[in-house]
N, CA and C of each residue as an Amber inpcrd file, in Angstrom:
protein
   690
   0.8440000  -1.1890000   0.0000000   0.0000000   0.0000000   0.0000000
   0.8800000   1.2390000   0.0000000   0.3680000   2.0560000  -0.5900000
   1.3540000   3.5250000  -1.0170000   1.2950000   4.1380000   0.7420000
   2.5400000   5.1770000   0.9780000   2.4120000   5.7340000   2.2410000
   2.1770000   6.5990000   2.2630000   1.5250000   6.6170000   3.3390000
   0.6530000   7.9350000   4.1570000   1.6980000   9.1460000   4.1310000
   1.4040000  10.2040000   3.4700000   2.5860000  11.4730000   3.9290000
   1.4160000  12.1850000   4.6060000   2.2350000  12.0990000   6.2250000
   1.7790000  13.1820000   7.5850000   2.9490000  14.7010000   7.3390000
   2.1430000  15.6800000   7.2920000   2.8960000  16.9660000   7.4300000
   2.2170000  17.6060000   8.5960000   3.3950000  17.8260000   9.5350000
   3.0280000  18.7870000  10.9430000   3.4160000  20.1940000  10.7480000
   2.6570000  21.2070000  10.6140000   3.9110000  22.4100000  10.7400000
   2.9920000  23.1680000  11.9210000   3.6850000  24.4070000  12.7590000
   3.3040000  25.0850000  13.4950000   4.4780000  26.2970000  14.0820000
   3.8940000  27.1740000  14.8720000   4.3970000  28.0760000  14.9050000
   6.1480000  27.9870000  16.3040000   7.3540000  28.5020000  15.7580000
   8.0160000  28.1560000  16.7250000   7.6210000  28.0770000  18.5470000
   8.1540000  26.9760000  19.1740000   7.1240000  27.3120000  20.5630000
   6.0440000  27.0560000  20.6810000   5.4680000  26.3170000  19.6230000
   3.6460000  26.0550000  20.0010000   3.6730000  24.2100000  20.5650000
   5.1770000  23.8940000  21.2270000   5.5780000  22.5000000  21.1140000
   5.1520000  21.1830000  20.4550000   5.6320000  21.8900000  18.9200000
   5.3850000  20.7460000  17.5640000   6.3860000  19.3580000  17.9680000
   7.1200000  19.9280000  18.7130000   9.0580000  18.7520000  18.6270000
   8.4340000  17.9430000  19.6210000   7.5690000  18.2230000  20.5230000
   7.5970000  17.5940000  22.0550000   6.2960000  16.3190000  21.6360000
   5.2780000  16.7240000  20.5820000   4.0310000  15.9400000  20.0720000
   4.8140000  15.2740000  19.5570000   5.5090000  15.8050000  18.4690000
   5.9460000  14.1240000  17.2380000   6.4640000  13.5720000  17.9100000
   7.9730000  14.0700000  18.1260000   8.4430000  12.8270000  19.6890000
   7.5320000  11.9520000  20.1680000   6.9010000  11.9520000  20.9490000
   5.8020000  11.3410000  21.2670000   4.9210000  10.7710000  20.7810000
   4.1220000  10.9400000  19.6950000   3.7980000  10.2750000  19.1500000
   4.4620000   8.8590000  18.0070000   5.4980000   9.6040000  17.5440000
   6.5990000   8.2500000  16.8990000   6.5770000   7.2210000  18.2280000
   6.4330000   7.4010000  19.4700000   6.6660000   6.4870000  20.4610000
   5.5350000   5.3810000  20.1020000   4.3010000   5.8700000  20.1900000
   3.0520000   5.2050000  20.3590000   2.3780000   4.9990000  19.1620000
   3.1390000   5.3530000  17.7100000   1.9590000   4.7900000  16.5840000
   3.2480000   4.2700000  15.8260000   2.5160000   2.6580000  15.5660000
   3.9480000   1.9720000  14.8680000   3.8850000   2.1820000  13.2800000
   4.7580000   1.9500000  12.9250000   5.1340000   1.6740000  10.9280000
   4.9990000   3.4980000  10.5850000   5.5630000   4.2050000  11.8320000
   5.8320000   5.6940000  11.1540000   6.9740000   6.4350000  11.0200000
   7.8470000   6.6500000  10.0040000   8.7830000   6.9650000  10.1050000
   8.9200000   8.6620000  10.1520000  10.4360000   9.0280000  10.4940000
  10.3970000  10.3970000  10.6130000  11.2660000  10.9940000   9.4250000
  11.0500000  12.2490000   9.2280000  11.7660000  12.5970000   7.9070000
  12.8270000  13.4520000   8.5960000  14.1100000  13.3260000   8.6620000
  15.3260000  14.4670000   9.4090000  15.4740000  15.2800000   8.2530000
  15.1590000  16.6900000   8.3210000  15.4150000  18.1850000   7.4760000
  17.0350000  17.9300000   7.2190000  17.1950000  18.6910000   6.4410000
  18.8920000  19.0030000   5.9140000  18.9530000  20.2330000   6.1980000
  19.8600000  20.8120000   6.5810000  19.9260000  22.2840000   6.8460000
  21.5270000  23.1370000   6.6430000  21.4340000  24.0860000   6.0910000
  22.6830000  24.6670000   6.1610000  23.5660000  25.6680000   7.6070000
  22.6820000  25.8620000   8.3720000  22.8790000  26.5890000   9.5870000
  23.4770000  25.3680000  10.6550000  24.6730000  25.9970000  11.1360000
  25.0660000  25.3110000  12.2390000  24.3070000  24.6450000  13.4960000
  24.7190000  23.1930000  13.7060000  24.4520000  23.0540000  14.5940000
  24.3900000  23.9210000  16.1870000  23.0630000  23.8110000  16.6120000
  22.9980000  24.5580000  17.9820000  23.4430000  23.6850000  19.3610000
  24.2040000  24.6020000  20.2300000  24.1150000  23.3430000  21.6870000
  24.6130000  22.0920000  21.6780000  23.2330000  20.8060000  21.6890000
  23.6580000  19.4340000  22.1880000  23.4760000  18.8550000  20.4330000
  22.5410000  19.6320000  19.8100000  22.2460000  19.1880000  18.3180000
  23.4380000  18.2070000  17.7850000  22.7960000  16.7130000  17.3020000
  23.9660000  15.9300000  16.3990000  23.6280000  16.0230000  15.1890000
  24.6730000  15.5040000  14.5200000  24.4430000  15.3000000  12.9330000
  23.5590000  14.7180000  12.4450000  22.7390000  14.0370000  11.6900000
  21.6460000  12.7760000  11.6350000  20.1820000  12.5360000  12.9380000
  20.7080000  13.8810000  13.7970000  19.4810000  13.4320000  14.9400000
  18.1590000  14.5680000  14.6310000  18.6990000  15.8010000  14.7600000
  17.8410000  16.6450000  14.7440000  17.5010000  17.3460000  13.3340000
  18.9470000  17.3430000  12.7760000  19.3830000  17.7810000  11.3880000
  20.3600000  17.0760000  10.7810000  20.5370000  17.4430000   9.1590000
  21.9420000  16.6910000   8.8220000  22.3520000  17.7500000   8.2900000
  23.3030000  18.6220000   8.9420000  23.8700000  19.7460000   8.7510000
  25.4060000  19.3810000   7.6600000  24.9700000  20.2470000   6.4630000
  25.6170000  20.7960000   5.2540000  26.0370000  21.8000000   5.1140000
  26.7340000  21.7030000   4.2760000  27.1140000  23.2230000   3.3190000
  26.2640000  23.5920000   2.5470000  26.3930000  25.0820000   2.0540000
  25.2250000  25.4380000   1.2950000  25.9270000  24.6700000  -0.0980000
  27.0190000  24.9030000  -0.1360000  27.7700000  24.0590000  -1.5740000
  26.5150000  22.2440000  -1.9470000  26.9360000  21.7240000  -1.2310000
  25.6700000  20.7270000  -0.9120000  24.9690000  20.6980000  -0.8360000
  24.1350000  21.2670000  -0.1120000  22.8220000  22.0080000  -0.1000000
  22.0990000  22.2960000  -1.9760000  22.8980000  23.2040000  -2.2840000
  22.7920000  23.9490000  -3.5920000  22.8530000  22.2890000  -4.7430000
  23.4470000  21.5040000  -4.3720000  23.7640000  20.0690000  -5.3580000
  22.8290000  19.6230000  -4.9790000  22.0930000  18.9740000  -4.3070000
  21.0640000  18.4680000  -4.2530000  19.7710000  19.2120000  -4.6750000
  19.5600000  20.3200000  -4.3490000  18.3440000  20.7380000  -5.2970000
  18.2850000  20.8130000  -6.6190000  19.5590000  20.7160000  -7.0840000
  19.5460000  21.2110000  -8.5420000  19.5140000  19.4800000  -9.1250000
  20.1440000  18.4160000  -8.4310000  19.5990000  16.8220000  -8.3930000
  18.0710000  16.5760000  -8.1000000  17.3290000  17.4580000  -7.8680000
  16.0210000  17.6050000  -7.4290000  15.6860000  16.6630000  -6.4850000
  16.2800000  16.4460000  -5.3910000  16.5020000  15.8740000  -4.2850000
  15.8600000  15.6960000  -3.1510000  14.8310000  17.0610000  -3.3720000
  14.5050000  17.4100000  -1.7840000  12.5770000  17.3940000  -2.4790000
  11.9400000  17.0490000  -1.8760000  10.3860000  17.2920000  -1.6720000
   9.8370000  19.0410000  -1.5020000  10.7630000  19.4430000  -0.4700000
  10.8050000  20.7570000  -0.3260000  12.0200000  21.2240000   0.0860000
  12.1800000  22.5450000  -0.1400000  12.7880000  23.4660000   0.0370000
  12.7780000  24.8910000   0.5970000  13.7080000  25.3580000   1.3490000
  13.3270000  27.2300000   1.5280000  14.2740000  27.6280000   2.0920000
  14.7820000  28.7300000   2.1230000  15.7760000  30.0480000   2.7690000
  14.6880000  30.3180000   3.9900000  15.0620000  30.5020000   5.4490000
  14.2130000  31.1250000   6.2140000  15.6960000  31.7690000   6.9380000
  15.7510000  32.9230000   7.4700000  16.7240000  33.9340000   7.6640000
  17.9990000  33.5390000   7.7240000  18.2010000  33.0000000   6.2830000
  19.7790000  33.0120000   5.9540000  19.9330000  31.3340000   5.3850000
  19.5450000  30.7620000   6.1690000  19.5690000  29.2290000   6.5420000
  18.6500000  28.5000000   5.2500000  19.0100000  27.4210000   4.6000000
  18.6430000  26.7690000   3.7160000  17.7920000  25.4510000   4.3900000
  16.6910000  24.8920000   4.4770000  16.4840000  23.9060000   4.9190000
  15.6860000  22.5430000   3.7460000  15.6530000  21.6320000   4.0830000
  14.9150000  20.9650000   2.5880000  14.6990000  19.4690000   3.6860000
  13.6270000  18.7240000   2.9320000  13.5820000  17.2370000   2.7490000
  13.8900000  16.5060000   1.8990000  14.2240000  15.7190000   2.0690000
  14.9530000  14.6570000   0.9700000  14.1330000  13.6330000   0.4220000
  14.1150000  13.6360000  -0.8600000  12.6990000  12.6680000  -1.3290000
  13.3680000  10.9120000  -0.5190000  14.6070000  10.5290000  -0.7180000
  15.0380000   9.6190000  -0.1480000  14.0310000   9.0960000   1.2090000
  13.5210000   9.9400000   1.8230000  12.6600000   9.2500000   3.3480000
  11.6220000   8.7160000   2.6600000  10.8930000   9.3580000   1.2640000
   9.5350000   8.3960000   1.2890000   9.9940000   7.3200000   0.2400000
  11.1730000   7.3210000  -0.2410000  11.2470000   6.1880000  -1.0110000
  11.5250000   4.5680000  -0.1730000  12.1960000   5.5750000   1.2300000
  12.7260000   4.3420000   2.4500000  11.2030000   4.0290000   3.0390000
  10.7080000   4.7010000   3.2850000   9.2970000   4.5280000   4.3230000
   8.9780000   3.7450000   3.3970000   8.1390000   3.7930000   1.8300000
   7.4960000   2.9300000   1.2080000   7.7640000   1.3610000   1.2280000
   9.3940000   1.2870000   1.2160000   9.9680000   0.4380000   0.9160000
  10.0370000  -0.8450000   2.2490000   9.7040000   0.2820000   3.5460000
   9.8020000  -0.6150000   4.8910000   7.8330000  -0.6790000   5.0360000
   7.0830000  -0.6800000   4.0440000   5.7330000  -0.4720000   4.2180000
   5.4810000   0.2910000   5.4900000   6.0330000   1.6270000   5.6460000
   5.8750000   2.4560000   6.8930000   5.3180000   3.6540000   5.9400000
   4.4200000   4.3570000   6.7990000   4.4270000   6.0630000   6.7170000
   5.0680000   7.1480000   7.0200000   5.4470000   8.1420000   6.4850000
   6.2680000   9.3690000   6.3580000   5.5610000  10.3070000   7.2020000
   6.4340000  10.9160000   8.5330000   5.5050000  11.9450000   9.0790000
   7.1070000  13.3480000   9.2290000   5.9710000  14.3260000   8.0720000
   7.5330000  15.5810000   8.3190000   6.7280000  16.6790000   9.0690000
   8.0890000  17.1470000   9.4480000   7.8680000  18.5690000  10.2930000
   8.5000000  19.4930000   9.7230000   7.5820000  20.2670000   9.0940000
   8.2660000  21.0310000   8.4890000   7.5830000  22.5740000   8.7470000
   7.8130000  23.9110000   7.6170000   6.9780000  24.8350000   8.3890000
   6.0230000  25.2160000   6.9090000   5.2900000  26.1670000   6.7900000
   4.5120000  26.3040000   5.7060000   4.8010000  26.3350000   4.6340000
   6.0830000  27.3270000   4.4140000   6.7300000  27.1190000   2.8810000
   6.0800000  25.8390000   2.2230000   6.9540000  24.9890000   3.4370000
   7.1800000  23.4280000   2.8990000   6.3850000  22.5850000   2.9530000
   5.3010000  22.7600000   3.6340000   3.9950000  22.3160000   3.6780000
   3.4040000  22.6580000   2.4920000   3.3410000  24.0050000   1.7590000
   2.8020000  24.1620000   0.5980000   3.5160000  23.3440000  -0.6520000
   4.7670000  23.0500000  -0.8840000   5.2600000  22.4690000  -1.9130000
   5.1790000  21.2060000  -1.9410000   5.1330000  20.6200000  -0.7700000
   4.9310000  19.0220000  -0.3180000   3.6290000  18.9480000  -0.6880000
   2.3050000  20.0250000  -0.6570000   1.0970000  19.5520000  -1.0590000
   1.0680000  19.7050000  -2.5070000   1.6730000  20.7400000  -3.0200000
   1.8040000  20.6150000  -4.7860000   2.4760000  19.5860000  -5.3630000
   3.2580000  18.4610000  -5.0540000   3.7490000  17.1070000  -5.5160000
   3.2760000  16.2000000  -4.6690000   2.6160000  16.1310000  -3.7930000
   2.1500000  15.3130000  -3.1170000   0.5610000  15.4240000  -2.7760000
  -0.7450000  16.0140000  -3.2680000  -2.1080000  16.7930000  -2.9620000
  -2.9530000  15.5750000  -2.0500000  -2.1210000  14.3870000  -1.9110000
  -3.1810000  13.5750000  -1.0190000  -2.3580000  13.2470000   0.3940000
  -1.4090000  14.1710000   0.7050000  -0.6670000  14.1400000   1.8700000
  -1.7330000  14.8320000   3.1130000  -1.4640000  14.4530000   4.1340000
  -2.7830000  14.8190000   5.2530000  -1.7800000  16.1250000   5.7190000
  -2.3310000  16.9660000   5.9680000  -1.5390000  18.4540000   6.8100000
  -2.1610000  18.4690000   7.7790000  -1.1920000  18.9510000   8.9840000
  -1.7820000  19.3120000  10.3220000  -1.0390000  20.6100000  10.6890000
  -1.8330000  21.8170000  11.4380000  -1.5200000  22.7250000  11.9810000
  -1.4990000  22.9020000  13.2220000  -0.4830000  22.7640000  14.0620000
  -0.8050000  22.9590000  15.8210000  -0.5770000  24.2980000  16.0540000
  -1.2150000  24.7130000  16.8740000  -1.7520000  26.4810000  17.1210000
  -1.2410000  26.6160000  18.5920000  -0.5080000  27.2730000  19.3160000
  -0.7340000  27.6670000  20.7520000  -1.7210000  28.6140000  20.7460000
  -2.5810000  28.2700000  22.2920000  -3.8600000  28.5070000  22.8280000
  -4.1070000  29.8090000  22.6430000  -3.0320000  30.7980000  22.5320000
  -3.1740000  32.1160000  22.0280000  -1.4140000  32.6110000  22.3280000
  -1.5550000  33.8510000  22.1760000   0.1870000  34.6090000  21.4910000
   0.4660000  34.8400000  23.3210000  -0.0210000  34.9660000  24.0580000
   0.5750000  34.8690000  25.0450000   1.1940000  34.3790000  25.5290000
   0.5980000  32.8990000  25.9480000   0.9470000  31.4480000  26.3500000
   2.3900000  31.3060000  24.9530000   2.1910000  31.6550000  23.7580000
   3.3880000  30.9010000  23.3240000   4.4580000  32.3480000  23.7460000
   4.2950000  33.4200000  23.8300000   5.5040000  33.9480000  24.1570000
   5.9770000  33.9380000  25.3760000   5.0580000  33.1900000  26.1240000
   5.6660000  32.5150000  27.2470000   6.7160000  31.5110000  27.2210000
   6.0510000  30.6340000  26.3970000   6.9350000  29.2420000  26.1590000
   8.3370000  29.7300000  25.5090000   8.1860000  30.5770000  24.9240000
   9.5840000  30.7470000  23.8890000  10.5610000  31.6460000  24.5610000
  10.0180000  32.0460000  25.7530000  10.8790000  32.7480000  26.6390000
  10.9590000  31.8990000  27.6130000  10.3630000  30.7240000  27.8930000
  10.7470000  29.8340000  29.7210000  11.7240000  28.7230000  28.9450000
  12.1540000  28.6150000  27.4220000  12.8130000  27.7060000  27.3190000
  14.1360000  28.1840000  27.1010000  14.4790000  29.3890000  27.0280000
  15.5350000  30.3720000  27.1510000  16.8390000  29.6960000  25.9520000
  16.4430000  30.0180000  24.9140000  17.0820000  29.5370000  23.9070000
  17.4150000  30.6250000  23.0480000  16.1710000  31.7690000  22.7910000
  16.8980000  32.9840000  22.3190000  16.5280000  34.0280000  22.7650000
  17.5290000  35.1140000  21.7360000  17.4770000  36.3570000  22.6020000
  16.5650000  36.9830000  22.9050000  16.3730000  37.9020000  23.0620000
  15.0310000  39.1540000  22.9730000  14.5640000  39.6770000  21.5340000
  15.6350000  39.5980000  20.5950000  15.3510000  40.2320000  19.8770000
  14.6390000  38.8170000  18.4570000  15.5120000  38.0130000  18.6520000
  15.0280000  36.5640000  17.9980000  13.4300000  36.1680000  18.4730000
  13.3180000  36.1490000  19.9620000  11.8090000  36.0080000  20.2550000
  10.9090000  36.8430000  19.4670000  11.2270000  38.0810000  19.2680000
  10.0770000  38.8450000  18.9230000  10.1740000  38.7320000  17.5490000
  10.9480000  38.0830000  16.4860000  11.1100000  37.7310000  15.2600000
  10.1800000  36.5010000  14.8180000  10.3910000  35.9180000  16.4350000
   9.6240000  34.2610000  15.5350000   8.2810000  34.9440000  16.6730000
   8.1170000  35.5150000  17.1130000   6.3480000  36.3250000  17.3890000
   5.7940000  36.6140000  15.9190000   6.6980000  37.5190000  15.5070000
   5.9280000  38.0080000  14.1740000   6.3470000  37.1000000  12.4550000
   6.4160000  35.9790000  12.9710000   6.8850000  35.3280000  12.0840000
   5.6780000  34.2120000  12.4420000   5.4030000  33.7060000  13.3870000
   4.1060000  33.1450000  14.1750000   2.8150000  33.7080000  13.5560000
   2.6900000  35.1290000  13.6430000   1.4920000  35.6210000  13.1660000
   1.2620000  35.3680000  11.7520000   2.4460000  35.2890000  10.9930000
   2.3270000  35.4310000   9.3470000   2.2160000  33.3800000   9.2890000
   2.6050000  32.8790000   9.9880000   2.1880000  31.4990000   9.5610000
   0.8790000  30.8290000   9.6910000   0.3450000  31.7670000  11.1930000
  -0.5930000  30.9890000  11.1800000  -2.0770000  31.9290000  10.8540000
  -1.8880000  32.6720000   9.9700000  -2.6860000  33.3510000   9.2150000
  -2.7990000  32.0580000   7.9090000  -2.3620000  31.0990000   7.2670000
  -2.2090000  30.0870000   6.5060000  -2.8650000  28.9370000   6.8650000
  -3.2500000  29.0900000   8.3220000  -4.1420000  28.1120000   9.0440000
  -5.0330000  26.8360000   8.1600000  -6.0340000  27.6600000   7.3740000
  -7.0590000  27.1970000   6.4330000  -6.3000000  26.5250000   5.0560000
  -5.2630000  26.2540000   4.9620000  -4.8270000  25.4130000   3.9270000
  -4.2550000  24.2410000   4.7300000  -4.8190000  23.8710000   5.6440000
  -4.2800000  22.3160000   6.1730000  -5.4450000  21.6780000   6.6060000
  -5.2820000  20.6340000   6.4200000  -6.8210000  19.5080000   6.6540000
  -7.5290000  19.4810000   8.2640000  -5.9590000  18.8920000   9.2040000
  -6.3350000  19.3990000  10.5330000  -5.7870000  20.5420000  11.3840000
  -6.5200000  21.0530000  12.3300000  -5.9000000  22.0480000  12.8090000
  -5.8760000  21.6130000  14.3400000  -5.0350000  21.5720000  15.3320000
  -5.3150000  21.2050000  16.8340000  -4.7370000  21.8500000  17.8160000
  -5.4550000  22.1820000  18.5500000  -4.3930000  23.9460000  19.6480000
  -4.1880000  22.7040000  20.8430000  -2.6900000  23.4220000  20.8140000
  -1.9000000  22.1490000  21.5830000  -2.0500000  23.1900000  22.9570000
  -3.2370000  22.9130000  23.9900000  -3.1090000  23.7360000  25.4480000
  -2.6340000  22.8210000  26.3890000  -2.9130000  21.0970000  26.0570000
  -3.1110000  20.2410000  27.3240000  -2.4810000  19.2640000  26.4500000
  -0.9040000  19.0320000  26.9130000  -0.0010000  17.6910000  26.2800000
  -0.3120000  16.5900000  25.8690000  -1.2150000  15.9870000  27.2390000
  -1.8410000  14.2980000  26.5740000  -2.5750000  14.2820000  25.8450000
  -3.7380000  15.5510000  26.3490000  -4.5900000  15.4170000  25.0730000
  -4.2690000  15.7770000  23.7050000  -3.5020000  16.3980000  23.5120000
  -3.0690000  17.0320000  22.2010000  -1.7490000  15.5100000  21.9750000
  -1.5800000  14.7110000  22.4210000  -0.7100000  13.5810000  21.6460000
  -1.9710000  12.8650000  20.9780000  -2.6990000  12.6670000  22.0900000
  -3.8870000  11.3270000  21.3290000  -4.3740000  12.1030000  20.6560000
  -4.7810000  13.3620000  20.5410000  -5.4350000  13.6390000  19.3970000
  -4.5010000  13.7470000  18.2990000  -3.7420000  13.5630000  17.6510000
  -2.0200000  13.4160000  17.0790000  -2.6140000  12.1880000  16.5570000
  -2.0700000  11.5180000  17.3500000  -3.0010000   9.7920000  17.1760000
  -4.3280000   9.4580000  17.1070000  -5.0350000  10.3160000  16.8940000
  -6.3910000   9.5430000  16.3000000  -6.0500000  10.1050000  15.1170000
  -5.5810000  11.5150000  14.6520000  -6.0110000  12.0330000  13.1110000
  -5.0570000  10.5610000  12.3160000  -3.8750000  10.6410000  12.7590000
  -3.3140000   9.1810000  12.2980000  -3.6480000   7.6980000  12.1400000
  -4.3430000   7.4070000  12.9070000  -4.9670000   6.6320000  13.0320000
  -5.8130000   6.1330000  12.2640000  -6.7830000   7.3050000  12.0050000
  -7.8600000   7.8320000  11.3880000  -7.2810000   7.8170000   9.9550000
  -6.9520000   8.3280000   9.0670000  -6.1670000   8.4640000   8.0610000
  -6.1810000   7.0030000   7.4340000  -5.4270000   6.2620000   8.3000000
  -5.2050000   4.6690000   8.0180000  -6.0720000   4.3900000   7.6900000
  -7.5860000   4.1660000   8.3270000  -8.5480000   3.3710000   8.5360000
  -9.1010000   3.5980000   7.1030000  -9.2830000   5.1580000   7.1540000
 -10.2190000   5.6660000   5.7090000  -9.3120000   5.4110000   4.6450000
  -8.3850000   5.0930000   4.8740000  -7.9170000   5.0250000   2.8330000
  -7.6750000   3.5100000   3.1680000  -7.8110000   2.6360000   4.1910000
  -8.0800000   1.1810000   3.6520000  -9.1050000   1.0130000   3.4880000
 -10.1980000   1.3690000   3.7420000 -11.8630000   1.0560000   3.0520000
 -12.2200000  -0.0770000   3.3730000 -11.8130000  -0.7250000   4.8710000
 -12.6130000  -1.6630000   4.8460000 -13.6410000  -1.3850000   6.1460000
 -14.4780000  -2.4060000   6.4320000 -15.8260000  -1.8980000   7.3820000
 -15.0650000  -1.4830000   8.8460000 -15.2700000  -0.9310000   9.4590000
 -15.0270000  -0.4050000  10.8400000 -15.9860000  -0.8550000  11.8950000
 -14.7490000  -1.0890000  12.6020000 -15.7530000  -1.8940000  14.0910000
 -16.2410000  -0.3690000  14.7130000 -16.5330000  -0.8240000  15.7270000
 -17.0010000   0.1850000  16.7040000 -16.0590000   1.4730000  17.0850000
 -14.9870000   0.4470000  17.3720000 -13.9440000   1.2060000  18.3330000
 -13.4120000   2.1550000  16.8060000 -13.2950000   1.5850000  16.0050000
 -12.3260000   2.3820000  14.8180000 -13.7550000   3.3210000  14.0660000
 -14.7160000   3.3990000  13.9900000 -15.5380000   4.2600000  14.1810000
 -15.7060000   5.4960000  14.7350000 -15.6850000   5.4280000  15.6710000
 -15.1970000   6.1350000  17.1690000 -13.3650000   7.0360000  17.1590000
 -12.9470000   6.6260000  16.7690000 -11.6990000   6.9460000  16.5030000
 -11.7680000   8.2070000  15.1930000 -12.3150000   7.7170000  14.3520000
 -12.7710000   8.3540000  12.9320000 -13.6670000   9.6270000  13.7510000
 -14.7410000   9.1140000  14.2130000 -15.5450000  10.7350000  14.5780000
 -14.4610000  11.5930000  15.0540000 -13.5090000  11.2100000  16.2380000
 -12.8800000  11.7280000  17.1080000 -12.1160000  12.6220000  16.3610000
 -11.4070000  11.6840000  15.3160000 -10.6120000  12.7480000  14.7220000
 -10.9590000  13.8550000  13.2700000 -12.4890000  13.7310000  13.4890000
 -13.1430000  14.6180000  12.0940000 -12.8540000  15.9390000  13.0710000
 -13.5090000  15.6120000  14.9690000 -13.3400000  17.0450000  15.4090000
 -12.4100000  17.5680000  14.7790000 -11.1830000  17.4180000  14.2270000
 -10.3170000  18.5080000  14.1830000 -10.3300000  18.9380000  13.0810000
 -10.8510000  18.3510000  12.4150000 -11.0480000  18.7820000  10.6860000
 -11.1650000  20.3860000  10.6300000 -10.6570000  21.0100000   9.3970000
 -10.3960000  22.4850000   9.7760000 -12.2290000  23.4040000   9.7540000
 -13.0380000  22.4190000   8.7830000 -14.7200000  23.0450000   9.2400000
 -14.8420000  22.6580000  10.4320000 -14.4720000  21.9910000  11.1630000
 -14.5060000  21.9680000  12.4300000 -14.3490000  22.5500000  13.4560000
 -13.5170000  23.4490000  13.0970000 -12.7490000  24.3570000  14.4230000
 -12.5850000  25.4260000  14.5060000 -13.3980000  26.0130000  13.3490000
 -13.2240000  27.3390000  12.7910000 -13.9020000  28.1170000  14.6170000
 -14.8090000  27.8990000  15.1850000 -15.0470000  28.5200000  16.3090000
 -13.7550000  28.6150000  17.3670000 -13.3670000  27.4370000  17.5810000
 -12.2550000  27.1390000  18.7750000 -11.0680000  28.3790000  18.4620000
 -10.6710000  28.4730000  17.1230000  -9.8650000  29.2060000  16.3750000
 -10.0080000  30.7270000  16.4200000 -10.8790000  31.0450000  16.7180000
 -11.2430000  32.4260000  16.2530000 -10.2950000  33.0470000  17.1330000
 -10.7500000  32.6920000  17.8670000 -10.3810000  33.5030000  19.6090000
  -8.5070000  33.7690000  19.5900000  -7.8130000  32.5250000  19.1090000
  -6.6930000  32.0050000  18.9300000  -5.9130000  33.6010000  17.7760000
  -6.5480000  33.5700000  16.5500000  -6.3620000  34.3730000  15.2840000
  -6.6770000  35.6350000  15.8760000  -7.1270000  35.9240000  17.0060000
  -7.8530000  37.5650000  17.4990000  -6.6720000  37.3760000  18.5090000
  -5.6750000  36.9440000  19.0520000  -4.9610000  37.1990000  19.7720000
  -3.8090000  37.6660000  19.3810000  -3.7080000  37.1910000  18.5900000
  -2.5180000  37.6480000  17.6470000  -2.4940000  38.6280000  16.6430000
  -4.2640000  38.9290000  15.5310000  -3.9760000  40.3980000  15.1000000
  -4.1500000  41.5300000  15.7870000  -4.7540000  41.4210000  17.3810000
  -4.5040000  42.5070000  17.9770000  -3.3590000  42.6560000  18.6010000
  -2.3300000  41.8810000  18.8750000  -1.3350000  42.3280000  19.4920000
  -0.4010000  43.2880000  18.7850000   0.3750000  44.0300000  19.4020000
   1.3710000  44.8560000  19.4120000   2.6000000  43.6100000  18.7040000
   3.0460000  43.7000000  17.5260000   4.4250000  43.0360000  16.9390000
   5.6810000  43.0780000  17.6280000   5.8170000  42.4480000  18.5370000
   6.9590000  42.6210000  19.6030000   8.1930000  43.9390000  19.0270000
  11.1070000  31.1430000  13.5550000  11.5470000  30.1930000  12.2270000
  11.5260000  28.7660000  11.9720000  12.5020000  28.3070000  11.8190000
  12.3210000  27.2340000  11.5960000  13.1890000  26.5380000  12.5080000
């Protein structure tokens, strides 16, 4: 059976890294796609774990090998996927789940239009400029970059299938895992018990006609604020 391409993107700080983690734990036959990137490793960051950090020289050879699924420059930094993960996922009959940010979400849906997209939202611009300041990773002036870099992504909201405001961890994993779940069930087409029924409603909640209320409130927090990556 052909594989499932899962695309996560969300706004820096709305803890996209802390869900997939977690979820790769608890849903089997899913593989992860590692970005290529030209920007130095940060901190504890390894080669092959978080990124596979290149040269732009390299970088630049592989796109022009048409190499990557997606691609983009986000302030300075080159980042891409490598078609190589869904040729491996297919090949281990596993599914492809990337994290990537909208750019790349949009180009992954123009060669790929039956890939499932998900958008995770923090509960509003507060709470995440909280988070992006209690994890003390950047400066003052970087925070208020990926604030207003936050607002311009998730104004894009409505071009992804699901949308899910990550306020409460567990619940926002299983709901991770039902849209996945869910996904499976409907493109094998066969009858559904109860329980996988149930699973399916669960995860229509998030469907983006779905949530347009929950959302509002979320999108009004952020175009009224005062304007203080990847």
């Amino acid at each position: 059976m052909k594989s499932i391409v899962y695309i996560v993107s969300a706004p820096s700080g709305s803890g996209k890294s802390t869900l997939v983690s977690e979820l790769l734990k608890i849903v089997p036959h899913l593989e992860f796609s590692i970005s290529y990137t030209t920007r130095p490793a940060r901190g504890s960051e390894q080669n092959g774990k978080e990124y596979f950090f290149v040269s732009r020289e390299e970088f630049e050879g592989m796109q022009q090998q048409d190499e990557f699924l997606e691609s983009a420059e986000v302030f300075g930094n080159c980042y891409g996927t490598a078609r190589r993960f869904l040729r491996d996922a297919e090949q281990q009959g596993c599914d492809l789940l990337l994290d990537i940010d909208v750019q790349g979400a949009e180009q992954v849906k123009r060669r790929l239009p039956d890939a499932v997209s998900i958008f995770i939202l923090p509960p509003d611009r507060k709470t995440l400029e909280w988070r992006l300041r209690n994890r003390s990773l950047d400066s003052e002036k970087v925070i208020e970059r990926r604030l207003v870099t936050a607002t311009r992504e998730i104004e894009n909201y409505q071009k992804y299938d699901y949308i899910l405001v990550n306020d409460r961890l567990e619940q926002s994993i299983e709901a991770l895992r039902s849209i996945v779940l869910a996904e499976r069930l409907r493109r094998r087409g066969a009858q559904l018990s109860a329980d996988e029924a149930e699973l399916l409603a669960k995860a229509e909640g998030f469907r983006l006609a779905n949530v347009q209320q929950r959302v509002q409130p979320i999108l009004a927090s952020f175009s009224t604020a005062v304007p203080g990556g990847r």
